[in-house]
C-alpha positions in Angstrom: -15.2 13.9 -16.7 -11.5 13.8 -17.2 -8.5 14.5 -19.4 -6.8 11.6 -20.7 -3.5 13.0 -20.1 -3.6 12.4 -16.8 -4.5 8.6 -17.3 -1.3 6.5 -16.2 -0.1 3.2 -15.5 -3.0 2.3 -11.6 -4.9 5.0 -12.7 -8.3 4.7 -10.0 -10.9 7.6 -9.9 -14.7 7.6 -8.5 -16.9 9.6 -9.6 -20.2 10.0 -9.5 -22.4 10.4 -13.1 -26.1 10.9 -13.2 -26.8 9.4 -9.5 -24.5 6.3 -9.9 -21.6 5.8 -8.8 -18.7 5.2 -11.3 -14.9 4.2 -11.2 -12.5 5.0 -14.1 -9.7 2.5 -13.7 -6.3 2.3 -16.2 -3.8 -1.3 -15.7 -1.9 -2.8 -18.2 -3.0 -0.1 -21.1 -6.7 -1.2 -20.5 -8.7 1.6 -19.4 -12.5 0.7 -18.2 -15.4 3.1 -16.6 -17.1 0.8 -14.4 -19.3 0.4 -11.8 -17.9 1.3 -8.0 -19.3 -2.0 -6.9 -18.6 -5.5 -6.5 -20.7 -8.2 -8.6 -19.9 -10.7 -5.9 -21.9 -8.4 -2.9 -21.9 -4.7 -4.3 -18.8 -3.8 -1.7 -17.0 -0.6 -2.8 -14.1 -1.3 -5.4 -12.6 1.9 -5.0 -10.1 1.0 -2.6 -9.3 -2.2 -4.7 -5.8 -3.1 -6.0 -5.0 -2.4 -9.7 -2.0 -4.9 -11.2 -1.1 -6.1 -14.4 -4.7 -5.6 -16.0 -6.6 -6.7 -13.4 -8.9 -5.1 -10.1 -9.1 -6.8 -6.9 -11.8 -6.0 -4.7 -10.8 -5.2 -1.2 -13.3 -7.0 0.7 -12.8 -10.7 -0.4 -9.8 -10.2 -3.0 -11.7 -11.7 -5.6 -9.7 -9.9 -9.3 -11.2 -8.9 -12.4 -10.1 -8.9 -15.9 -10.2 -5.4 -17.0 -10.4 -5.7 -20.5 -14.0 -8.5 -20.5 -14.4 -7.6 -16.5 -15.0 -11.7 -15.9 -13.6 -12.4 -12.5 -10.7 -15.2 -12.1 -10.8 -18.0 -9.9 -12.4 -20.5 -12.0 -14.8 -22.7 -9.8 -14.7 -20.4 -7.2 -16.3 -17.3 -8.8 -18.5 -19.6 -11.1 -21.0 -17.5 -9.7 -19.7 -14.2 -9.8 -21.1 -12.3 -12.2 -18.5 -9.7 -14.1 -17.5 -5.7 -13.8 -20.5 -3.3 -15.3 -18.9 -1.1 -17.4 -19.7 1.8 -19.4 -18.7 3.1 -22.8 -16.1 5.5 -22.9 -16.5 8.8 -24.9 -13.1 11.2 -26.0 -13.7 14.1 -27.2 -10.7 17.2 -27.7 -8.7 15.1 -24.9 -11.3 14.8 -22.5 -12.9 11.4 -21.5 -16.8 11.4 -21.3 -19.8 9.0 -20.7 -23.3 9.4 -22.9 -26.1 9.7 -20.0 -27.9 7.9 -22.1 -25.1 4.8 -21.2 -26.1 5.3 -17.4 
């Protein structure tokens, strides 16, 4: 998928894996593979805003934790389900997902 030298402080790459559509995000020396979507209403995170461990979601600014992926806003994501993410595989400095995981 991708070396991890190249992983850096706002690090924000789609890609897609077996059909679905995946981003590998780095913030606050947290690095996730998630899903490019949403839990709120399955809008695009790609474009989203990565600070201080954290993703925002463009389309209604709701942030997620990075390292658990719960969103923050207490009451007012009560609903909001967190980030799907996938486990992350190095291998000879190269980052990787099972397609099993997928």
């Amino acid at each position: 998928m991708e070396s991890s030298a190249l992983l850096k402080e706002g690090y924000l790459r789609r890609f897609k894996v077996a059909g679905r559509d995946l981003l590998l995000v780095q913030s606050a020396g947290v690095t996730r593979l998630i899903e490019n979507r949403c839990p709120h209403d399955g809008s695009p995170l790609a474009k989203g805003r990565l600070l201080q461990g954290c993703l925002r979601c463009p389309k209604h600014g709701i942030s997620f934790l990075l390292d658990s992926g719960q969103p923050l806003g207490g009451d007012v994501v009560s609903e909001v389900g967190p980030l799907i993410s996938f486990e992350l595989l190095e291998q000879d400095g190269r980052l990787g997902i099972s397609i099993d995981d997928v």
